[in-house]
Short mmCIF file of the C-alpha atoms (twelve columns), coordinates in Angstrom:
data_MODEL
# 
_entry.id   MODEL 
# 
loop_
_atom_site.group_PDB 
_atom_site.id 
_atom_site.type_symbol 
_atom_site.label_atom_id 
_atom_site.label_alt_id 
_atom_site.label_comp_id 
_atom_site.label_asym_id 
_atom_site.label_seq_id 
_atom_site.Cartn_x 
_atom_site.Cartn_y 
_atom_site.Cartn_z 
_atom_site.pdbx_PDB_model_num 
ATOM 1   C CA . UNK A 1   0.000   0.000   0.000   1 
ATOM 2   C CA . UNK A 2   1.687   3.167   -0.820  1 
ATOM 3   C CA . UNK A 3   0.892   7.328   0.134   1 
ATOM 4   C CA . UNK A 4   -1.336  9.135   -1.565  1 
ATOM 5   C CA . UNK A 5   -0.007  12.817  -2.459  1 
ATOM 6   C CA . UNK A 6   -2.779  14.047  -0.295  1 
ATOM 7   C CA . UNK A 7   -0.621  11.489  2.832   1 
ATOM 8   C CA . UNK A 8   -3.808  8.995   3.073   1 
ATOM 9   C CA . UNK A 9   -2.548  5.322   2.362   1 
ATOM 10  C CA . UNK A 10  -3.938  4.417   -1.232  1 
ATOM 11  C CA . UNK A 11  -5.691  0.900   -1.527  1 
ATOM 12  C CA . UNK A 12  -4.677  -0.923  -4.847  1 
ATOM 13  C CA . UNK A 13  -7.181  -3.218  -5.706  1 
ATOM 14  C CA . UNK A 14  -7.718  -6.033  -8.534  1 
ATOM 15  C CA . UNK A 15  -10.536 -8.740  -9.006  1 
ATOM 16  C CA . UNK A 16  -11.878 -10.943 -11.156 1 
ATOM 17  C CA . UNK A 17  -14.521 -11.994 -13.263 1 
ATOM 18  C CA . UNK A 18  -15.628 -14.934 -15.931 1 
ATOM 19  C CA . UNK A 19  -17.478 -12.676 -18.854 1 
ATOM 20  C CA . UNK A 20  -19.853 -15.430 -21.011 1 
ATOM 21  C CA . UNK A 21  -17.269 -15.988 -24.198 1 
ATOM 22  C CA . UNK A 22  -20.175 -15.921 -26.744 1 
ATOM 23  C CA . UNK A 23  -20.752 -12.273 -25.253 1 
ATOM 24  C CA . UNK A 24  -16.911 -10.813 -25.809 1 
ATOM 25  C CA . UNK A 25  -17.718 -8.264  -28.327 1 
ATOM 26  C CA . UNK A 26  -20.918 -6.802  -27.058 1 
ATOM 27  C CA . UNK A 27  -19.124 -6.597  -23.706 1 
ATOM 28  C CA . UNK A 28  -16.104 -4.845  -25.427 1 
ATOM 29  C CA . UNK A 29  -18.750 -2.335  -27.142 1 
ATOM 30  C CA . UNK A 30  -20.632 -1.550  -23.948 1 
ATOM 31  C CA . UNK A 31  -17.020 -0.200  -22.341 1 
ATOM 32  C CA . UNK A 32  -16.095 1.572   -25.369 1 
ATOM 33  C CA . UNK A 33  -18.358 3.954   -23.878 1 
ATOM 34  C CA . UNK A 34  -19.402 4.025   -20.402 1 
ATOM 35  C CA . UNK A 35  -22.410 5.683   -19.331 1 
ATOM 36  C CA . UNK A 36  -21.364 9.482   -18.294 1 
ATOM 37  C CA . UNK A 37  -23.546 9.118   -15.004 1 
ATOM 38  C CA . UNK A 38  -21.674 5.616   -14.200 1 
ATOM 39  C CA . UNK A 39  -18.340 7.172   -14.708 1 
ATOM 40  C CA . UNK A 40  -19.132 9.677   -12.468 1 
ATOM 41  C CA . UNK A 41  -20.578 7.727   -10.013 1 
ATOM 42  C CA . UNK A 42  -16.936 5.808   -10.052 1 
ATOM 43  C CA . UNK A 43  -14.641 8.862   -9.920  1 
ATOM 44  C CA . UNK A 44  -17.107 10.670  -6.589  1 
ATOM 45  C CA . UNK A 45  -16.851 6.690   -5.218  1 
ATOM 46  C CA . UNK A 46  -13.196 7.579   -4.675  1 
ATOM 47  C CA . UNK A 47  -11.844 5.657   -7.016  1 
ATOM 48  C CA . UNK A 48  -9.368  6.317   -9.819  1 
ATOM 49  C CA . UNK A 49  -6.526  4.357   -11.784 1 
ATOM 50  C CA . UNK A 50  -9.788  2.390   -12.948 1 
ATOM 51  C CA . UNK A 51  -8.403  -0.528  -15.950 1 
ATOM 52  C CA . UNK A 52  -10.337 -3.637  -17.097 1 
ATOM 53  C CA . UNK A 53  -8.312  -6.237  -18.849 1 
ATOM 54  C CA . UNK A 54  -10.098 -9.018  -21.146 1 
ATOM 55  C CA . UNK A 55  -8.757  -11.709 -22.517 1 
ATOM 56  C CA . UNK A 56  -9.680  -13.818 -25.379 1 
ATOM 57  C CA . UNK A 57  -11.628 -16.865 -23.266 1 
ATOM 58  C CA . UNK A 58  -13.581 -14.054 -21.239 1 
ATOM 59  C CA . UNK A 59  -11.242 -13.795 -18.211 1 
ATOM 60  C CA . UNK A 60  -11.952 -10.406 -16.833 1 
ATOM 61  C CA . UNK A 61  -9.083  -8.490  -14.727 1 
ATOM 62  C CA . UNK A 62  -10.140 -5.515  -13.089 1 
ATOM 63  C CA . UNK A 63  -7.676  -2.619  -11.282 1 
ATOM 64  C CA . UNK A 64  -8.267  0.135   -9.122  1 
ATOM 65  C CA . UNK A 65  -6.830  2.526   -6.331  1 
ATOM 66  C CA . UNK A 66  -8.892  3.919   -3.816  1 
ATOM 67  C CA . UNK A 67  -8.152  5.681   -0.207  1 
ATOM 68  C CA . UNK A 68  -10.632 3.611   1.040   1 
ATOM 69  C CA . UNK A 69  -12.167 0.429   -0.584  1 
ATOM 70  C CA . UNK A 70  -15.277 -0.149  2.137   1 
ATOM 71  C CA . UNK A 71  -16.620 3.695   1.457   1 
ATOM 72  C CA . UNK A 72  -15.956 3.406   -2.168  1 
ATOM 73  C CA . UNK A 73  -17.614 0.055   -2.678  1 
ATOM 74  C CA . UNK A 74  -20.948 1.611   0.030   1 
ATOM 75  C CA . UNK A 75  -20.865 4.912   -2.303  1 
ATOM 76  C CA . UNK A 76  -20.733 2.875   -5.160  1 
ATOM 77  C CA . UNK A 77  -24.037 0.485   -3.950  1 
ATOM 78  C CA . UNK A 78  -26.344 3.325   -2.758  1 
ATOM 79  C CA . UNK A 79  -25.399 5.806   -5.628  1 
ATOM 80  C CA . UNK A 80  -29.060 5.564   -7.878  1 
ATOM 81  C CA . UNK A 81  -26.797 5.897   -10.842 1 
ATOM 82  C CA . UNK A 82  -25.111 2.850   -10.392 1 
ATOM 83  C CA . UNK A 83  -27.894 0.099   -10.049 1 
ATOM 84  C CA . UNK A 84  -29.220 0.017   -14.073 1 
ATOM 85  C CA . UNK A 85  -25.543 -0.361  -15.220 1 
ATOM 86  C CA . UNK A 86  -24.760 -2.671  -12.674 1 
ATOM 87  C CA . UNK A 87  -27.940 -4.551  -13.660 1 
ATOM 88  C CA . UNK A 88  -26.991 -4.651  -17.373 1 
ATOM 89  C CA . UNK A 89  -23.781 -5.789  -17.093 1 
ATOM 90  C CA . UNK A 90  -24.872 -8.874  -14.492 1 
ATOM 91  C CA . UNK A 91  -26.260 -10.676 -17.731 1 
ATOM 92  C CA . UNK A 92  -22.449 -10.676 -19.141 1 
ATOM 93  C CA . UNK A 93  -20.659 -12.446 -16.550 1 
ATOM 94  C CA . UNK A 94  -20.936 -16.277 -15.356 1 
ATOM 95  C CA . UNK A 95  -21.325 -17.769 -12.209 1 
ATOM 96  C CA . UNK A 96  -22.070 -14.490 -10.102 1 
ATOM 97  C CA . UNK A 97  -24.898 -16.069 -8.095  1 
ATOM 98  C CA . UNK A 98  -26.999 -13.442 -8.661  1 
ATOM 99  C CA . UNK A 99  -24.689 -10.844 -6.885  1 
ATOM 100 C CA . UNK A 100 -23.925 -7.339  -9.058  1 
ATOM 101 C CA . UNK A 101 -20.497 -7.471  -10.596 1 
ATOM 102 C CA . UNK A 102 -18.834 -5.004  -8.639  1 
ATOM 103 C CA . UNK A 103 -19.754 -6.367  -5.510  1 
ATOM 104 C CA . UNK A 104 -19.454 -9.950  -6.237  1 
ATOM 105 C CA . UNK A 105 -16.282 -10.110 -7.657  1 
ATOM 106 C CA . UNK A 106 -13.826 -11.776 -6.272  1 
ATOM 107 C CA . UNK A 107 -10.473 -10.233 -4.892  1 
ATOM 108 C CA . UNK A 108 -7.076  -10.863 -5.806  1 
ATOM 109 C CA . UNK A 109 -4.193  -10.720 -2.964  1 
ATOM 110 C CA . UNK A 110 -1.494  -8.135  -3.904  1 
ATOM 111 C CA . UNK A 111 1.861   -10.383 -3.305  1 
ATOM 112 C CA . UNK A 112 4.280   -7.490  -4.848  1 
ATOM 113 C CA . UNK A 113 4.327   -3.856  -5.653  1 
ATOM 114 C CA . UNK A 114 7.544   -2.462  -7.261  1 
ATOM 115 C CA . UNK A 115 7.025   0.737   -5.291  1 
ATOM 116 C CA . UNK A 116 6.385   -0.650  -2.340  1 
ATOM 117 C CA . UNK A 117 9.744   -2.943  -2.130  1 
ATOM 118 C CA . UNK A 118 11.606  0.118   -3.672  1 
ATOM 119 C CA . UNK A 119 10.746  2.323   -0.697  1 
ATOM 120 C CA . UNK A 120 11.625  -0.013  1.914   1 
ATOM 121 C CA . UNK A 121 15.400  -0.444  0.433   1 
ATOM 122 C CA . UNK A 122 18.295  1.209   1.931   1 
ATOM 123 C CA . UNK A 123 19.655  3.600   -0.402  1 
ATOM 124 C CA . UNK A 124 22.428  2.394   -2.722  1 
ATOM 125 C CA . UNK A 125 26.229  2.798   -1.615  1 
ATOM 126 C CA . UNK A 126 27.487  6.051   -3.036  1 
ATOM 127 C CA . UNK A 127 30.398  5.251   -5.237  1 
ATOM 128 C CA . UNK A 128 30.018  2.618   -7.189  1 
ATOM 129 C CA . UNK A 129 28.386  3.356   -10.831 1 
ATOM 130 C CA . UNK A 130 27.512  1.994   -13.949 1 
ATOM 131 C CA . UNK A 131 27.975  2.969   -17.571 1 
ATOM 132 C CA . UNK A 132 24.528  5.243   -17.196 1 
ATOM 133 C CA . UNK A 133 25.758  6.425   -14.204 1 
ATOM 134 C CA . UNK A 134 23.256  4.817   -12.182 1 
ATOM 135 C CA . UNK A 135 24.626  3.197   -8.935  1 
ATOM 136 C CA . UNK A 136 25.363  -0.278  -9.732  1 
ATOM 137 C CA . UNK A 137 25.801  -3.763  -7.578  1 
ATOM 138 C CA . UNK A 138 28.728  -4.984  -6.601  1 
ATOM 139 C CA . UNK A 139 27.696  -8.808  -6.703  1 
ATOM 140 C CA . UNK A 140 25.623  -8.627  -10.234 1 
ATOM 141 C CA . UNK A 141 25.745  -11.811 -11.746 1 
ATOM 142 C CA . UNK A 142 24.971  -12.381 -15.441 1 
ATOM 143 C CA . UNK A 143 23.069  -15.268 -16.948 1 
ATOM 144 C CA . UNK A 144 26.724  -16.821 -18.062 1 
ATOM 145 C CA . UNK A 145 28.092  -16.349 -14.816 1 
ATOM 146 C CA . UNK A 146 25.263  -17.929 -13.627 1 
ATOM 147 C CA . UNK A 147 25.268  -21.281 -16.014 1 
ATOM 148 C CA . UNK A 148 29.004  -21.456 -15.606 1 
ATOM 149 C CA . UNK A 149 28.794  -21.662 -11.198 1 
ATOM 150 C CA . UNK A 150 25.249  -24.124 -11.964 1 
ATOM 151 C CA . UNK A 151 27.989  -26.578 -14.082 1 
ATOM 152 C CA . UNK A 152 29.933  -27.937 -11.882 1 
ATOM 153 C CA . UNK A 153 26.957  -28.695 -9.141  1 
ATOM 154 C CA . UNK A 154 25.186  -30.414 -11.920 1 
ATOM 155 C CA . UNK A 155 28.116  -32.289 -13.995 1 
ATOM 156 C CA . UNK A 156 28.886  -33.646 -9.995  1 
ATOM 157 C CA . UNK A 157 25.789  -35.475 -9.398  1 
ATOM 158 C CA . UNK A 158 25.436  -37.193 -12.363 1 
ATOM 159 C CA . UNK A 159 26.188  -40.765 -11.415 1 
# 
């Protein structure tokens, strides 16, 4: 979880849904072009960085930051602009139980954020630099390096 500018902690979220294959285009067409009220029901939600990702079989990734997922997801379900798209877009998507898509969807667990793990590192020795300048490692290893140490283990336990 990183800072927001404003110094509130910024949610990242992703989930995921199964769109009906047989339905790929018309789903594509319908977010060509979001409703103006929905999208404005999403941005006053709190939410922002907004992506859907399809892929071919109908596997639907969806992306979002928000400084608070709970109020954005309540905004979201009492705004009256929400419930007809919400509505029309339940027919697209398999097994949802009858739940609306944006609040049956399940979650994905975030197991790495570049910024996140960049942050927490101690800066770089001064000093040491490579060709761009940049600071570089002392111990970088390069793939040949690396097959030329694996070798030996390997040729050695061959009976």
């Amino acid at each position: 979880m990183t800072s927001h500018p404003e110094g509130t902690a910024t949610e990242r979220v992703c989930f995921q849904l199964q769109v009906d294959p047989g339905r790929l285009d018309e789903y594509r067409e319908h977010h060509a072009a979001v409703w103006p009220d929905m999208l404005r029901a999403i941005e006053a939600s709190g939410r922002r960085n907004y992506s859907l990702f399809l892929r071919e079989d109908g596997l639907l990734i969806g992306y979002y930051e928000t400084d608070d997922d709970a109020a954005s997801q309540l905004a979201l379900e009492r705004d009256p602009r929400t419930a007809a798209w919400e509505a029309e877009m339940t027919e697209f998507f398999v097994s949802l139980d009858g739940s609306r898509p944006d609040q049956g969807a399940p979650r994905l667990t975030e197991v790495f954020n570049l910024e996140d793990q960049l942050a927490a590192l101690a800066p770089e020795p001064a000093g040491v630099a490579d060709d761009t300048g940049h600071a570089a490692s002392v111990a970088t290893q390069t793939p040949t390096d690396h097959a030329a140490s694996v070798a030996p283990i390997a040729e050695s336990s061959n009976p």
